[in-house]
SETOR-572668 format. One record per residue (C-alpha): x, y, z. Coordinates in steps of 0.5 Angstrom, whole numbers, padded with zeros to 4 digits, always signed. Layout:
<atoms>
XYZ/...
</atoms>
This chain:
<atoms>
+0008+0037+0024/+0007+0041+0030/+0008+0047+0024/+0004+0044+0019/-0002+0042+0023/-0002+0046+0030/+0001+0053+0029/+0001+0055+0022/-0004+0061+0021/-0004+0060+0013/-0007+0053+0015/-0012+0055+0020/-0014+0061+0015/-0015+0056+0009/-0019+0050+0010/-0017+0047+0003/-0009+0048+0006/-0011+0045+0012/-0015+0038+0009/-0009+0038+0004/-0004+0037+0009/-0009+0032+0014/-0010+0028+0008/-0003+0027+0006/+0000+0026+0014/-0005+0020+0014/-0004+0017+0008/+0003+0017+0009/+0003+0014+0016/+0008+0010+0017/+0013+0017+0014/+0009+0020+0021/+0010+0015+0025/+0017+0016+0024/+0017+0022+0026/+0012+0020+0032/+0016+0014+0034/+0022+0019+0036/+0019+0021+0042/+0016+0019+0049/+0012+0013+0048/+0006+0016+0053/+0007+0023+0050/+0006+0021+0043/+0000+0017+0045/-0003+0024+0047/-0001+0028+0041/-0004+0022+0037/-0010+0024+0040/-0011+0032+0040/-0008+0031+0031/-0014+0026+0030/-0018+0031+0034/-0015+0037+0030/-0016+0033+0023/-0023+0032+0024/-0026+0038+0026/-0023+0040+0019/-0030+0041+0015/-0031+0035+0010/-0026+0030+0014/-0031+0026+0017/-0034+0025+0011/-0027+0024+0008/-0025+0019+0012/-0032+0015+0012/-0029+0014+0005/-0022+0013+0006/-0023+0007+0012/-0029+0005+0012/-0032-0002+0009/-0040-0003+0010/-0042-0009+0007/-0048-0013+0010/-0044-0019+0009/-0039-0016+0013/-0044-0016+0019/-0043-0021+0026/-0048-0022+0031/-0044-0024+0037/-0048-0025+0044/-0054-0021+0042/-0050-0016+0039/-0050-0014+0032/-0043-0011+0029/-0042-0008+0023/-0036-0010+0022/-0031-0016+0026/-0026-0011+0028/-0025-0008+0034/-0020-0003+0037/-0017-0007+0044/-0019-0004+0051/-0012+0001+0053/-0012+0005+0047/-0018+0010+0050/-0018+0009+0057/-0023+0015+0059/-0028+0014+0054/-0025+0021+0052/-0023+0019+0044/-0029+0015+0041/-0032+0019+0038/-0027+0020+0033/-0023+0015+0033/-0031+0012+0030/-0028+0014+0023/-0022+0011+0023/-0028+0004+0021/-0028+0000+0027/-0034-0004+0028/-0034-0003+0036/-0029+0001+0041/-0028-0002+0048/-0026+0003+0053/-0022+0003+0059/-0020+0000+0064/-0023+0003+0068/-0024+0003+0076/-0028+0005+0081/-0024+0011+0083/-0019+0015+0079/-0012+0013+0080/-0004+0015+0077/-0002+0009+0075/+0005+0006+0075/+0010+0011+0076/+0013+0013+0069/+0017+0012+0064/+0011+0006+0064/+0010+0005+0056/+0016+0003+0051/+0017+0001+0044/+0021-0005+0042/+0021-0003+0035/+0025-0009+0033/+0020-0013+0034/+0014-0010+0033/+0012-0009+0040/+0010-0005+0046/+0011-0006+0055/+0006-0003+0057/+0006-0003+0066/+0001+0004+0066/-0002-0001+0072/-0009+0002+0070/-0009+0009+0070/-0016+0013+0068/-0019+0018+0071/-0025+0014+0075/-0032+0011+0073/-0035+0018+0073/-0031+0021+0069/-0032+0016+0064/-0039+0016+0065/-0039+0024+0063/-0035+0022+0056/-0040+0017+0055/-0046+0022+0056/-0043+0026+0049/-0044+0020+0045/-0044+0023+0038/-0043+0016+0033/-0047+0010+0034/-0040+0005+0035/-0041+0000+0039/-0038+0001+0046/-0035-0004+0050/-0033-0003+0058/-0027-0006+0060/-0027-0006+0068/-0021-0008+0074/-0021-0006+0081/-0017-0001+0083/-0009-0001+0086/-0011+0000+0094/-0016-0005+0093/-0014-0012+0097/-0016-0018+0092/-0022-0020+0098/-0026-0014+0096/-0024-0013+0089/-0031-0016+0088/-0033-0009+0090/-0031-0006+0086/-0032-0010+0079/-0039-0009+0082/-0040-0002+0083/-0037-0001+0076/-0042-0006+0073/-0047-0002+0076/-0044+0005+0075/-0044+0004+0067/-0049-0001+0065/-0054+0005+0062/-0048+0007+0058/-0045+0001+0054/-0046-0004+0051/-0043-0010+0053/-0037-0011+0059/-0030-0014+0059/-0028-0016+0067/-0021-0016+0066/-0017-0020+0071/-0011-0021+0066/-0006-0014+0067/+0000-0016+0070/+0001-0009+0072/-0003-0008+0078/-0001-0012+0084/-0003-0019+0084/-0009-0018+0079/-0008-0024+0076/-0009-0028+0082/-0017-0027+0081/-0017-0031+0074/-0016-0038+0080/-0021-0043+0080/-0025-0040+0085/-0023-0033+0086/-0026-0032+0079/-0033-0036+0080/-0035-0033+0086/-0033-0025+0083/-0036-0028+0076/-0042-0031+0078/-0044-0025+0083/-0043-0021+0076/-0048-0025+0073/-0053-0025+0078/-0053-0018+0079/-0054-0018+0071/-0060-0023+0071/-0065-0017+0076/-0063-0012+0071/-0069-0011+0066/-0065-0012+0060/-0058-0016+0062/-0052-0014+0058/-0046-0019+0056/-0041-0020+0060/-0034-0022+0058/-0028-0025+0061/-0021-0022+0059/-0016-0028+0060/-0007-0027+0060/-0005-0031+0055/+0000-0035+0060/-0004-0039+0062/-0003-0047+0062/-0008-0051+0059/-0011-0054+0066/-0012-0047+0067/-0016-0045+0061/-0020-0052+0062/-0022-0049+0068/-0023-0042+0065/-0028-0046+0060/-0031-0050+0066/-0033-0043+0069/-0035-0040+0064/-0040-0045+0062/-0042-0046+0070/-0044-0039+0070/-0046-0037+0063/-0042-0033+0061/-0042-0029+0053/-0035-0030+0053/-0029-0029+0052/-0023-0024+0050/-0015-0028+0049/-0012-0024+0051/-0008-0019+0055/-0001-0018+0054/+0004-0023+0056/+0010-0023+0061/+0014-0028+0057/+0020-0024+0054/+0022-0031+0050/+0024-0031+0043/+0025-0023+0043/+0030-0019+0037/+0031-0014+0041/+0037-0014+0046/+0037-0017+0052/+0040-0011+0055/+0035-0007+0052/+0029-0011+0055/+0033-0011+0062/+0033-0004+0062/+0025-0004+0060/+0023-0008+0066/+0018-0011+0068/+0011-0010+0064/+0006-0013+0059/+0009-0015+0052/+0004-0013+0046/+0004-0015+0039/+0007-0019+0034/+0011-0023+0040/+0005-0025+0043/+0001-0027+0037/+0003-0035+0036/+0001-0035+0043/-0005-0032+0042/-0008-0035+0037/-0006-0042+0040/-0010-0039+0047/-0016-0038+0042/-0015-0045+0038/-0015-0049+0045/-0022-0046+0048/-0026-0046+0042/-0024-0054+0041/-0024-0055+0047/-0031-0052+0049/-0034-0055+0042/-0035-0047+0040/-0040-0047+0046/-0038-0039+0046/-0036-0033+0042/-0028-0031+0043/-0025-0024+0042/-0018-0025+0038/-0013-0020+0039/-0006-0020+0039/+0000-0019+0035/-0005-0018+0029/-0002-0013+0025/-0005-0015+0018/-0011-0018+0015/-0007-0025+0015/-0006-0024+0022/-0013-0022+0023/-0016-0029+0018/-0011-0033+0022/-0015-0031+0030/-0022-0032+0026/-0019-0039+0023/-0016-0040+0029/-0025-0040+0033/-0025-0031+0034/-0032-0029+0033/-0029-0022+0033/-0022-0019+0033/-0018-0012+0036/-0012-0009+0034/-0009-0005+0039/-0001-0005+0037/-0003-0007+0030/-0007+0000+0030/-0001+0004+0033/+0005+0002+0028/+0000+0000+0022/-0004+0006+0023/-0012+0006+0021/-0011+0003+0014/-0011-0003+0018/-0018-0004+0019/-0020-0003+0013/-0014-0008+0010/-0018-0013+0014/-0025-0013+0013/-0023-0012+0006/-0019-0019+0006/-0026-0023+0010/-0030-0020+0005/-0025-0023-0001/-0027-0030+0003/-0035-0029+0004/
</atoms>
């Protein structure tokens, strides 16, 4: 790859050469991922980055890829809390945590892109390793613990906006933050992005930050909500606002979970984060101890997820729209999550192991049932 793609002269010199050897790397992504896969997780994702960016800047790949992965139909579009999308397919917060990949990952055929999660203050996040695969499975453990470069540097990548994707902004508090005063920095955040996104997910879902998920209690959560929707209702146009839940919760917690969101009129919900259940695993229990602690993402969390999904919207009569996401690494797998109550699905790890063919398999496969 690095050769073919990065430091070949003649490739650099000769664009033809160039977008023979881009379009036949991506339309074999899974003979690439198993290159990728042989590295760093953490690296990988980075090199992934800096490929797709090289890939586009290759005169006619744009165009190439809006061919190769985008379906445009008026029947795929969705209006979901005041929000028109192009198409129900998103890519889940973490994969661009600093806004710094929109504007290409935009080609890959996504209807919206969530970025973050970001904080009021730039942090490191976990000490690494931080981030394995657990291919028998399908799966990722991720304890990254909120790294990015802060609000403002998202702010400065969100200014360059060159497509005209949908951009979510997911938000948590910071590492040093103690959960009295998290409010704080939800709020300063909200603010801080509001001209530069279009809707917000509060995230109080990631099992990797210190007592984080602490928040998603009865009480804690109204007050933090509530203080974000009124701080939403004195802005001359509000903007949607998102709850992102774990998908280990009871079923008294998701009760109180609706309960909330229709005390304190929320748009929605996002279900869900990964989980910290390690249960029916093919991967080795020797391997998974040597991971460690972390979320699990993928095909593992699927089932889960789409119960969490089935229970709120029955639960709720349907009174408000769910984002599906986990374990969605088909179109079947997307078509369950919408059966199941989603207005919109993401992907996440589906996206990585599946690669952008993905986004197009599943809009296809709505457009087969409309």
């Amino acid at each position: 790859i690095s050769l073919g793609l990065v430091g070949s002269e003649m490739c650099i010199r000769d664009s033809r050469c160039r977008l023979y050897l881009c379009v036949k790397l991506f339309s074999m992504y899974k003979i690439l991922r198993s290159i990728l896969f042989l590295f760093d997780p953490e690296k990988v994702h980075y090199f992934t980055a800096k490929l797709i960016r090289f890939t586009l800047s290759v005169p006619g790949m744009k165009s190439l890829w809006r061919k190769m992965y985008l379906v445009k139909s008026n029947k795929l579009e969705r209006e979901v809390f005041g929000i028109k999308f192009p198409n129900p397919v998103g890519l889940a917060a973490g994969f661009d945590k600093n806004a710094s990949m929109y504007n290409d990952l935009a080609y890959c055929g996504f209807g919206f892109i969530e970025i973050g999660t970001v904080t009021p203050v730039g942090q490191p996040g976990n000490e690494k390793p931080r981030l394995f695969r657990v291919k028998e499975d399908s799966g990722i453990i991720n304890r990254m613990g909120f790294n990015n470069d802060g609000v403002q540097n998202a702010i400065e990548n969100l200014k360059k906006r060159k497509t005209s994707v949908i951009i979510g902004g997911n938000i948590g508090k910071n590492k040093v933050t103690p959960n009295e005063s998290a409010t704080d920095d939800y709020v300063f955040s909200f603010n801080a992005l509001f001209p530069y996104v279009d809707y917000f997910v509060v995230n109080v879902s990631s099992p990797n930050t210190p007592n984080l998920r602490e928040l998603q209690e009865k009480e804690p959560l109204k007050k933090l909500l509530k203080s974000l929707q009124d701080l939403n209702a004195a802005k001359e146009n509000r903007k949607p606002i998102l709850l992102k839940i774990a998908p280990d919760l009871t079923n008294e917690q998701l009760d109180d979970i609706v309960e909330i969101i229709d005390e304190v009129k929320l748009d929605g919900v996002i279900a869900s984060n990964t989980t910290i259940s390690r249960d029916g695993l093919k991967t080795s229990e020797k391997r998974i101890e040597e991971i460690g602690a972390g979320g699990l993402s993928g095909k593992p969390v699927r089932n889960r997820s789409t119960e969490v999904i089935r229970y709120l919207s029955e639960k709720s009569n349907k009174s408000f729209p769910i984002i599906g996401v986990g374990g969605i690494h088909s179109a079947e797998d997307a078509i369950e999550k919408l059966n199941a109550g989603a207005s919109l699905i993401q992907v996440y790890t589906g996206f990585i192991y599946e690669g952008p063919r993905l986004i197009k398999q599943i809009n296809n496969a709505i457009l087969a049932q409309s």
